[in-house]
C-alpha positions in Angstrom: 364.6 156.6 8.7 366.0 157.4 5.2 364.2 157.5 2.0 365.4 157.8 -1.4 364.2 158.4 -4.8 364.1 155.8 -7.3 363.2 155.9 -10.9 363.4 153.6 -14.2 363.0 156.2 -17.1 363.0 154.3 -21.0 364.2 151.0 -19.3 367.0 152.3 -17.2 367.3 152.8 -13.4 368.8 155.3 -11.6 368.9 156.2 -7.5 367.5 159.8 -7.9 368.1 160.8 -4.8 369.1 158.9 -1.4 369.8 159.8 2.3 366.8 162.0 2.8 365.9 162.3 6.4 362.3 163.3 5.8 359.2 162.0 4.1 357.8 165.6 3.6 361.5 166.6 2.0 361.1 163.1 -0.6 357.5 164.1 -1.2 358.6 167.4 -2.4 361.3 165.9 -4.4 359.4 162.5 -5.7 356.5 165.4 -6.8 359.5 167.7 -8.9 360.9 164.6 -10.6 357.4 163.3 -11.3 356.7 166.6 -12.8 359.7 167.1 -14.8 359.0 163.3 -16.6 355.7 163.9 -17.2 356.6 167.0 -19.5 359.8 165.6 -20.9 358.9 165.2 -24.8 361.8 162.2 -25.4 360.2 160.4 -22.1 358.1 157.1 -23.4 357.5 155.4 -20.0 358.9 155.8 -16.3 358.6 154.3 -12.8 359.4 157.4 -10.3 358.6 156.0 -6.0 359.4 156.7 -2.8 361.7 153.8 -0.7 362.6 153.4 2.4 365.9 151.5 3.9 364.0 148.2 2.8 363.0 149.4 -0.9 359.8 149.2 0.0 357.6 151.9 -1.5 356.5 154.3 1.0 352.7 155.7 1.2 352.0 154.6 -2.1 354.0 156.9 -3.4 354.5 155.3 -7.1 353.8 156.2 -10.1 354.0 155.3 -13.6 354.4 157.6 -16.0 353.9 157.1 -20.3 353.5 158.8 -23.4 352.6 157.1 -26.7 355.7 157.8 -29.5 354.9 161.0 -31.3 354.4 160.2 -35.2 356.9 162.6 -36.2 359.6 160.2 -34.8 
């Protein structure tokens, strides 16, 4: 089976990753991405999940991801 990475970051989607043969090798990268948005300062809300060939989310692995605007902004 292939998974793939999917993400909407600020209201536009984007196929992260696809073709990955493992779920331990998209766990590892789903975790990274998830990582890197939730530190990203211009980052207001994002959807990052795991999908298999059906788009349907694998283990749960969704999350969402949101920070209020800062006031300096």
């Amino acid at each position: 089976m292939n998974f793939a990475i999917i993400e909407c970051v600020n209201g536009s989607f984007t196929v992260r990753a696809e073709g990955i043969k493992t779920i331990e090798a998209a766990k590892t990268q789903y975790h990274g991405r998830c990582q890197t948005l939730w530190n990203a300062p211009d980052v207001l809300s994002a959807h990052v999940a795991i999908v298999n060939e059906q788009l349907d989310v694998v283990e749960g692995y969704k999350e969402y991801i949101h920070h209020e605007p800062s006031a300096e902004a």
